[in-house]
Structure formats: C-alpha cells, structure tokens
C-alpha positions as CSV (number, residue, x, y, z in Angstrom):
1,X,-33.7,-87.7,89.9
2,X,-32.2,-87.3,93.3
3,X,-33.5,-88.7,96.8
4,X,-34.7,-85.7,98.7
5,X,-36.4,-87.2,101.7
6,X,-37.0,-90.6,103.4
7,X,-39.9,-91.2,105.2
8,X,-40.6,-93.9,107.8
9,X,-44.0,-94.8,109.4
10,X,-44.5,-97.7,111.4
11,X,-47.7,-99.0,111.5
12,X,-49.1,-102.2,113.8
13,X,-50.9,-105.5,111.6
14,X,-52.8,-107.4,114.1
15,X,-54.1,-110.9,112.3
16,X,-57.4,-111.7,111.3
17,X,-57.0,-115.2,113.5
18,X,-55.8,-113.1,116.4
19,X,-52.3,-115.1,116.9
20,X,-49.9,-116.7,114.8
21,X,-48.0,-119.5,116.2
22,X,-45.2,-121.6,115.0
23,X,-42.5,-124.2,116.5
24,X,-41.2,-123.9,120.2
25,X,-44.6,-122.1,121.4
26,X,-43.2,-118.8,119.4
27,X,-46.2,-116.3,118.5
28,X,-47.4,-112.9,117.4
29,X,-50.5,-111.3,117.9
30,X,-49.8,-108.1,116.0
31,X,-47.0,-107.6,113.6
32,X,-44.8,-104.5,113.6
33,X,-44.7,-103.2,110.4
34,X,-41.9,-100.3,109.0
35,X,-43.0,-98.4,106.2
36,X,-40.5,-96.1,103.6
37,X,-41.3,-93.4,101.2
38,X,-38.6,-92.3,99.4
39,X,-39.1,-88.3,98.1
40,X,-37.5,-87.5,95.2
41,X,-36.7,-84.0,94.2
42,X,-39.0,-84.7,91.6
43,X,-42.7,-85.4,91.5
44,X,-42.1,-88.8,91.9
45,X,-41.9,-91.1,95.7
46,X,-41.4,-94.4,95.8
47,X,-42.3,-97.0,98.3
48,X,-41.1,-100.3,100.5
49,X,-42.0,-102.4,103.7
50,X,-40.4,-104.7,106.0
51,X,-41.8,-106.5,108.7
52,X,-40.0,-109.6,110.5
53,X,-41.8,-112.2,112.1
54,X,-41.5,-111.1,115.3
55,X,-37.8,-110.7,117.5
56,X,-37.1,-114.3,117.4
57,X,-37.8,-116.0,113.9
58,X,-34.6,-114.1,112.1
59,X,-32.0,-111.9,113.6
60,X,-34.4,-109.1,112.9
61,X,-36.9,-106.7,114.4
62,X,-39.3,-104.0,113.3
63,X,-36.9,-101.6,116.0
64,X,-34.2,-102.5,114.4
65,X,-35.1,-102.0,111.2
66,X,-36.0,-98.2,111.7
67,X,-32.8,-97.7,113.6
68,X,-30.9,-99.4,110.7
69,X,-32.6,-96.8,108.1
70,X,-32.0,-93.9,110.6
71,X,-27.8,-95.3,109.5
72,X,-28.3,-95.3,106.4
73,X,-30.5,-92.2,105.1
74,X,-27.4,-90.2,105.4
75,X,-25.6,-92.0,102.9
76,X,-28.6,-92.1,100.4
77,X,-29.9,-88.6,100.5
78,X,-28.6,-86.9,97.2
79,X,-28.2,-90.6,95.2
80,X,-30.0,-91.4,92.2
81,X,-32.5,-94.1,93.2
82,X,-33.0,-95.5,90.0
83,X,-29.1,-96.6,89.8
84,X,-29.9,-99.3,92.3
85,X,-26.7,-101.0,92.1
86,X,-24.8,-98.1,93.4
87,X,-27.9,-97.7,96.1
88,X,-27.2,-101.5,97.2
89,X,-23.5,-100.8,97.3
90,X,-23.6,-97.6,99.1
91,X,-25.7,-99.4,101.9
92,X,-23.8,-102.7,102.1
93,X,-20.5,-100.3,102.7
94,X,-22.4,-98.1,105.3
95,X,-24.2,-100.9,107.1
96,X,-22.7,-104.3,107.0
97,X,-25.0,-107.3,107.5
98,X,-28.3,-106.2,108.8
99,X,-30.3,-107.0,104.8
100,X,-33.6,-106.5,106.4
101,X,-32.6,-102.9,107.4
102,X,-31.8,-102.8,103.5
103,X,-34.8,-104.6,102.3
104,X,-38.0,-101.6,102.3
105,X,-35.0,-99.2,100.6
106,X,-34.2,-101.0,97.9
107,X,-38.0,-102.2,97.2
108,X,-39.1,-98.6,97.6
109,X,-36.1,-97.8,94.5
110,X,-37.7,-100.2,92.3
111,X,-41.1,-98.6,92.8
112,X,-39.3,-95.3,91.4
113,X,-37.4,-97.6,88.5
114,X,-40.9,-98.6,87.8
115,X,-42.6,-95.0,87.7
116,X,-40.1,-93.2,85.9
117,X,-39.8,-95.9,83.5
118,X,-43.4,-96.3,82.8
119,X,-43.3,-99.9,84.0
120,X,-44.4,-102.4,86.4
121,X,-41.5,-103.1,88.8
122,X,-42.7,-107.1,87.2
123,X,-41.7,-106.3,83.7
124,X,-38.4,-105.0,85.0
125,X,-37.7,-108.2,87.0
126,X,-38.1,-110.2,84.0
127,X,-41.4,-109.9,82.2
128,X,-45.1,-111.2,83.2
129,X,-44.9,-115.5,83.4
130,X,-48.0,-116.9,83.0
131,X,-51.7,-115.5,84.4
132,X,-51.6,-115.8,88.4
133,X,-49.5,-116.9,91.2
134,X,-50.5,-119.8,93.1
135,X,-51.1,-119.1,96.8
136,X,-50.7,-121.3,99.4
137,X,-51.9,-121.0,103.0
138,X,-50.0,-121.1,106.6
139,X,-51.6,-123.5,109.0
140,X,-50.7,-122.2,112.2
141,X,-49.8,-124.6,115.1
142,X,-52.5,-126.0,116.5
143,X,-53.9,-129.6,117.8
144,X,-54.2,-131.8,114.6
145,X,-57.9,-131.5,114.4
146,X,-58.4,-127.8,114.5
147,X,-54.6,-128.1,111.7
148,X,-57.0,-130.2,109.5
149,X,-59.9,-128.6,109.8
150,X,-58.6,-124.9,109.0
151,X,-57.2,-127.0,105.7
152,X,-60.9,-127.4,105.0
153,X,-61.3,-124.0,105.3
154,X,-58.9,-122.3,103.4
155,X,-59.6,-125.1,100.9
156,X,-63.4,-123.0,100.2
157,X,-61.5,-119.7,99.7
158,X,-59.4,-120.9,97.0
159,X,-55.8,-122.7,98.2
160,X,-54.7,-125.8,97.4
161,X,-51.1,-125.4,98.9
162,X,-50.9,-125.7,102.6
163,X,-48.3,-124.8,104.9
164,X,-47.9,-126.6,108.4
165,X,-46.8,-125.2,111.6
166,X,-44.8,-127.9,113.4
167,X,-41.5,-128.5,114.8
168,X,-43.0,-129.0,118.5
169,X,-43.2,-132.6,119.9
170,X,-42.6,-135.3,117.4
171,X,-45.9,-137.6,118.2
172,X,-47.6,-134.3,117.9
173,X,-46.2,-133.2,114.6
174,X,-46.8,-136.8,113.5
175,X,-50.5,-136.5,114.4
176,X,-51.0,-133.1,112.6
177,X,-49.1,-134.1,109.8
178,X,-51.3,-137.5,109.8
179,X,-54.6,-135.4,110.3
180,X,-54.0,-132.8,107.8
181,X,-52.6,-135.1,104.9
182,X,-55.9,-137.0,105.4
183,X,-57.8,-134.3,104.4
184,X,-56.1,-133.0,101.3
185,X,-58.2,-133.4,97.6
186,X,-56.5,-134.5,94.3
187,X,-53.9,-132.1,93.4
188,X,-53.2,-130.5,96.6
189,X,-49.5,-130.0,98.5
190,X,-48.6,-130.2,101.8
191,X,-45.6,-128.8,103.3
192,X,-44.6,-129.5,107.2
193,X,-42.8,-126.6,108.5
194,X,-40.5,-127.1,111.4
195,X,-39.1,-123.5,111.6
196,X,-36.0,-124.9,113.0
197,X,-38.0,-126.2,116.2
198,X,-36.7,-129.9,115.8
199,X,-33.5,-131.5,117.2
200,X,-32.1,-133.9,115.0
201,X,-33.1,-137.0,116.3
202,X,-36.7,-135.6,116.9
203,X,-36.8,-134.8,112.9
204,X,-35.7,-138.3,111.9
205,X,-38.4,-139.7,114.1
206,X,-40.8,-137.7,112.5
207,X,-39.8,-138.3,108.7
208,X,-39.5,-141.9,109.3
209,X,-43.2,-142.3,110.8
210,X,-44.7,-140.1,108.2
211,X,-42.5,-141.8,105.5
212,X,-45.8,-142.7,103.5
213,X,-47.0,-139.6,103.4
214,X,-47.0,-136.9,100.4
215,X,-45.6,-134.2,102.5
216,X,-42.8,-131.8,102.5
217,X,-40.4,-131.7,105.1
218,X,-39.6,-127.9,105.7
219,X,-36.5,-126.8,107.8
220,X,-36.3,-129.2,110.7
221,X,-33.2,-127.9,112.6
222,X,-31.5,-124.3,113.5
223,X,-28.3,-124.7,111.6
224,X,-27.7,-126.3,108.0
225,X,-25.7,-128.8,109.2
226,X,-28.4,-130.4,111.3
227,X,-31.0,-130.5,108.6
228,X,-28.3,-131.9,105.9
229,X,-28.3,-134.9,108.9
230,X,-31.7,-135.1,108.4
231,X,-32.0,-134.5,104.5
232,X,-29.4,-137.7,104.4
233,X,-31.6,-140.0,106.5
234,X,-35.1,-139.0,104.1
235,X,-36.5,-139.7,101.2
236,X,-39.6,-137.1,101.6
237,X,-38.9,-133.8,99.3
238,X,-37.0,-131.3,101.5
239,X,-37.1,-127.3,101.7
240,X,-34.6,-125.3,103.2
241,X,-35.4,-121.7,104.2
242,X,-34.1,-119.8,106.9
243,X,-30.6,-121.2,106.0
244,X,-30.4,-119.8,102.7
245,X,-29.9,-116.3,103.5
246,X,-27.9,-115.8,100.1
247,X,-26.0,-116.6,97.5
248,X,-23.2,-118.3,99.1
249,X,-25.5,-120.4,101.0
250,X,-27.5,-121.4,98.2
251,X,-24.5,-122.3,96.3
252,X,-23.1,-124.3,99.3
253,X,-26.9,-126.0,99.3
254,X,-26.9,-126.9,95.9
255,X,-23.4,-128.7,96.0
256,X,-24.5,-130.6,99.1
257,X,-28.1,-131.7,97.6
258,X,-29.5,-130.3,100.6
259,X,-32.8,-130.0,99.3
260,X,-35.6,-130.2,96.5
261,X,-37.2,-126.2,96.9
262,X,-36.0,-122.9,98.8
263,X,-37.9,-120.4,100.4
264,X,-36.7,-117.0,99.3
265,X,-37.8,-114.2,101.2
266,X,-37.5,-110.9,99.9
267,X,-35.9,-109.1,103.0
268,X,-33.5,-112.1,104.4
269,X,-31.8,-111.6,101.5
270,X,-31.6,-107.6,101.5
271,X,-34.7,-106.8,99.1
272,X,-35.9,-107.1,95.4
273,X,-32.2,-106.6,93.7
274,X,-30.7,-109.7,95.8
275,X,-33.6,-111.4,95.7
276,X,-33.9,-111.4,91.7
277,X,-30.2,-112.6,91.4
278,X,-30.8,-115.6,93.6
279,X,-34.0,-116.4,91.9
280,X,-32.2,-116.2,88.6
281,X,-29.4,-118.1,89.7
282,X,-32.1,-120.9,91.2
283,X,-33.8,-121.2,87.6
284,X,-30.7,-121.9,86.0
285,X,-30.0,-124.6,88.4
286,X,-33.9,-126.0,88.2
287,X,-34.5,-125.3,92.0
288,X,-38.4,-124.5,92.3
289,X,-39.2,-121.5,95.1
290,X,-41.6,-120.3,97.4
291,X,-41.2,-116.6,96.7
292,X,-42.4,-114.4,100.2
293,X,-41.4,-112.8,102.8
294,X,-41.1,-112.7,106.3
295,X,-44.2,-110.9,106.5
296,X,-45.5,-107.4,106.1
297,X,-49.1,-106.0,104.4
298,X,-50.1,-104.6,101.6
299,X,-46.7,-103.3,99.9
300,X,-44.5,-106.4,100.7
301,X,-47.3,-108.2,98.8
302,X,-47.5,-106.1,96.1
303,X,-43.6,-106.6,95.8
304,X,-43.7,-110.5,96.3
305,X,-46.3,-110.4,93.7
306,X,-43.8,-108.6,91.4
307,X,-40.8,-111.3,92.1
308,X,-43.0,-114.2,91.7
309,X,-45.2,-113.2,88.5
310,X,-42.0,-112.4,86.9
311,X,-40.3,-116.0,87.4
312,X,-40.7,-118.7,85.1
313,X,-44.1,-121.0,86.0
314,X,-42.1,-124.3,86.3
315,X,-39.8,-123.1,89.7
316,X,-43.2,-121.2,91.2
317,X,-43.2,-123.7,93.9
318,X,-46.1,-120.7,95.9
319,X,-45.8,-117.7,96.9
320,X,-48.2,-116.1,99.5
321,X,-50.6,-112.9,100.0
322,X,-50.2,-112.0,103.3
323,X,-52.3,-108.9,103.6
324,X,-55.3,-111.3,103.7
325,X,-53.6,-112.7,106.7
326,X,-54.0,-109.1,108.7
327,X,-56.4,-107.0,109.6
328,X,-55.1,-103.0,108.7
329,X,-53.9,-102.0,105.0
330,X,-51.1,-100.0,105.1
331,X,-51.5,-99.5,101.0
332,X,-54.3,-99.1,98.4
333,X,-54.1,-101.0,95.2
334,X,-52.0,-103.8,96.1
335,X,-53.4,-107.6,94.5
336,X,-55.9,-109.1,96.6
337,X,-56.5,-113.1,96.5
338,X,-58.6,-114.7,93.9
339,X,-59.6,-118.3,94.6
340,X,-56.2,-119.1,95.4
341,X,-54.3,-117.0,93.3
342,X,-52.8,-113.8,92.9
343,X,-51.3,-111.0,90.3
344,X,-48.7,-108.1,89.7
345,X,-50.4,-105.4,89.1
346,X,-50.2,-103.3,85.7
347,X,-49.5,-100.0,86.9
348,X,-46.3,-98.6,86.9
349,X,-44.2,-99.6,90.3
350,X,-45.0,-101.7,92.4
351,X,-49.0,-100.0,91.8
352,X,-49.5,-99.6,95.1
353,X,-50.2,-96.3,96.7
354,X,-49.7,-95.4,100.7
355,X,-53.1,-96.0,102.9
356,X,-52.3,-92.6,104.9
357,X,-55.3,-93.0,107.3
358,X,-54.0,-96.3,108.4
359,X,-50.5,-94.8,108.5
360,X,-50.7,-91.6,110.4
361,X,-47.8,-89.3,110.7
362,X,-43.9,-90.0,109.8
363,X,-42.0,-91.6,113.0
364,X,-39.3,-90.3,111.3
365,X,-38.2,-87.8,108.2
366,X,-34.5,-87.8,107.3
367,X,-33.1,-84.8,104.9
C-alpha cells in the first residue's frame, strides 16, 4: 500500500454555547477545523483532524496547519502509510517542530493500520480497558453563579468531572472556584484551570484561599518554572498541561514532582504515535491523564476515544467528547456521549467515515 493522494478540507465548528472563553478574556466563537484524507493506491483512505484552540492557546493555527501539510505531502506521497514510524521520521526530518502540522497525518495512518489490519485503531494502541471513558465537562469562564450553575447542568446530561475556566482575577477565580465546589454531589471532581492566565503571586493567592477545597489546581502560569513555584507553595493536587509538550518534558516533570496528573493532548505532542509512547511511559511511572485534544469534531473524538479506551482504567484521570461541544459534524459514526461516558468504536480504524455534506470540496489535493 502506497499514499496516492492527500486530501485537505477545512471546515468551520461554531459551538453549541456560541463562545468559549478561557483565562486573559481569550475566546472563540467558531473553531477552524483542518481535515485529511489520505488516498491510497488501493481501495483503502484513511482519515485525521486537527484543530487548535484558536491562534493564541498553543503556538498553533488552523492556517498553519494546512500550510505545514502543503510541506510535507511531498515527502509522503509514495510511502507506505502503515509503516508509521518511517512516516513520523520522514515528517520530523522535513518539518522540524511544528507537531500539530504532524498530528491529522499520522492519526489519518493509523486509521489505514486499522482498516488493512481488520482492527480498531484501540486494539492496536493496546487493547479495549474497561467499558467506557469517563467524560468530563469544560466550564467556560463565566461569573461564579452562571460557572456553578452550568455544573448543574451538565450534571443532568451525565458528567461528574468538571473543568473550570479561570486564571483571570484572583478574588474572582476564588469566587468561582468557591461557587462551583459548593455545588458538586458525592463522587464528583473539580479541576480549576488557569490556562497559564495567572502570575505567580496571583496563583499562590488563589491556592491558599481555596486551600479547603477538593479542587485541582490546573496550569497556573505560562512557563514550567513558574507553576513548579507555585506546585512548591501547594498542597492541592496539581496538573500540568500545556508544558508537557513531550517526552523530555514529562521526564523533566516527573523528576521535579511537578505535578499529580497531565493533560495529554493528541496533537501537542505530534499525533497518536507520540502520544501512545508518552501515555505508556506515564503508566509505568503511575501518572494518571486526561487524554484530549486541543479540540476538533467528530474524528479527533473518535481518535481520543481510541487513546483513552486503550489505557489502563486506573491513570484515566477523563478524557472529553468534544463533538458535543460544536454544532457541524465533520464525520459519521464517531462515539457520541452516554450519560457521561464514552467508547471506541468496534469498526476497523478509527470507525469513522467523512460527513462530505458538511465538508464540501478539497481546499487542497496534493499528488
């Protein structure tokens, strides 16, 4: 099997809530989603997705991420896509940096492992663990009575993991933190995102005054150094995310004690391939993880899904479904939420086919 063709489509997800807003004021109101199908000179396609938060959460864009494949689809066009570590080395030689470019590729090549194997792309990441995935639910920034009462709400459509948007003024983080924890049920997890909105002293300020809380302190500051400050000067359960961008910085993490979970998102780290190695690697060091991504729809699900059912129960920290977060499928077949939970699908690949209504024509077709 040789790659014949790559296919891009880009394709807007505006959300269901109409805007998603997170520390420092930063928003989107429709994401800008790239889509790749991978033609084989067979009768097998695979396909990926990658869609960053927005310009200004990551060094990444949904531009840039088309631009980056226009690089690269010279390189691949002739490869075997099933041999995916000589398609991960052939990209990181042709593009350096830049693993979000990487990301829809190499999650496209595992839905052709899958197909021509006869497998789902889960079973190939390690084998089915357990029933479901648990969900859990992003609260985005809001005062901390709308916060709280959008807990209640997810809370009736199955989630018991919640997600806060902070990391904007400490007495107001303090409230919503406050407000939300007030309203949680027996069971339930909170996590206070900062999204690398908080100076230093503004994170200690907050940790201290909601020190009696069952929370989770989520990325207070930009660089790793700043949040190992405030990691240091807490007892509350930290996460690290948008630091650990890899293997060397979880390693670097994990000497440090720099925190309790990671958030592993599938195309910060380059796609499924990297992304399996660093959850391996987090097993056998007992760090649980919230297995995502960025965002995207339909297929970027489907392939968190995959990552997540595949990884052992006990370091399933949550993962999320985020094509019931938008309002345009860019895919058919992909799992769908059920109270709270989520599955791989059975079908070989990723099981997911392309939603070519929603799609419309190729923005691009390299040969």
């Amino acid at each position: 099997m040789k790659i014949k063709e790559i296919h891009v489509y880009q394709v807007d997800l505006p959300l269901v809530e109409g805007r998603y807003t997170w520390s420092d004021g930063r928003h989107v109101d429709v994401f800008d989603s790239t889509v790749v199908e991978i033609v084989t000179d067979g009768e097998l396609s695979g396909i990926g997705e990658v869609c960053p938060l927005g310009p200004f959460y990551l060094p990444a864009y949904g531009g840039g991420a088309r631009a980056g494949i226009a690089e690269l689809a010279p390189q691949l066009i002739g490869l075997d896509p099933t041999n995916l570590t000589l398609i991960n080395t052939v990209m990181d030689t042709a593009l350096l940096g830049h693993p979000y470019v990487k990301s829809a590729i190499d999650m496209a090549c595992w839905d052709l492992l899958g197909k021509a194997s006869g497998r789902p792309v889960c079973d190939l990441l390690g084998g089915r663990q357990g029933e479901s995935v648990v969900l859990y639910r992003a609260i985005s920034q809001r005062p901390a009575d709308e916060m709280a009462d959008n807990v209640a709400k997810y809370r009736d459509e199955g989630y018991r993991r919640f997600q806060l948007k902070v990391g904007g003024d400490p007495i107001d983080d303090i409230a919503r933190i406050r407000a939300t924890s007030a309203v949680l049920e027996a069971g339930e997890r909170l996590v206070a995102d900062a999204n690398t909105g908080w100076l230093v002293g503004d994170a200690i300020r907050v940790c201290n005054a909601v020190a009696d809380v069952d929370v989770y302190i989520e990325q207070p500051c930009i660089s790793y150094d700043h949040s190992l400050i405030v990691r240091r000067q807490t007892q509350l359960p930290f996460v690290l995310d948008e630091n650990i961008d890899g293997l060397n910085a979880l390693l670097k993490a994990y000497s440090d004690l720099a925190m309790d979970v990671i958030n592993l998102k599938i195309s910060k780290v380059g796609g499924l391939s990297k992304a399996r190695l660093i959850r391996d690697l987090c097993a056998s060091l007992q760090i649980p993880m919230t297995i995502e991504d960025s965002w995207g729809g339909d297929i970027v699900t489907a392939a968190i899904a995959h990552l997540a059912h595949s990884t052992p129960e006990r370091f399933r920290f949550s993962s999320t479904d985020f094509n019931s977060y938008v309002t345009v499928k860019n895919a058919i077949g992909a799992p769908q939420r059920d109270n709270g939970t989520m599955s791989a699908g059975t079908e070989p690949g990723l099981g997911v086919t392309l939603d070519r209504d929603s799609l419309g024509d190729a923005v691009a077709v390299h040969r």
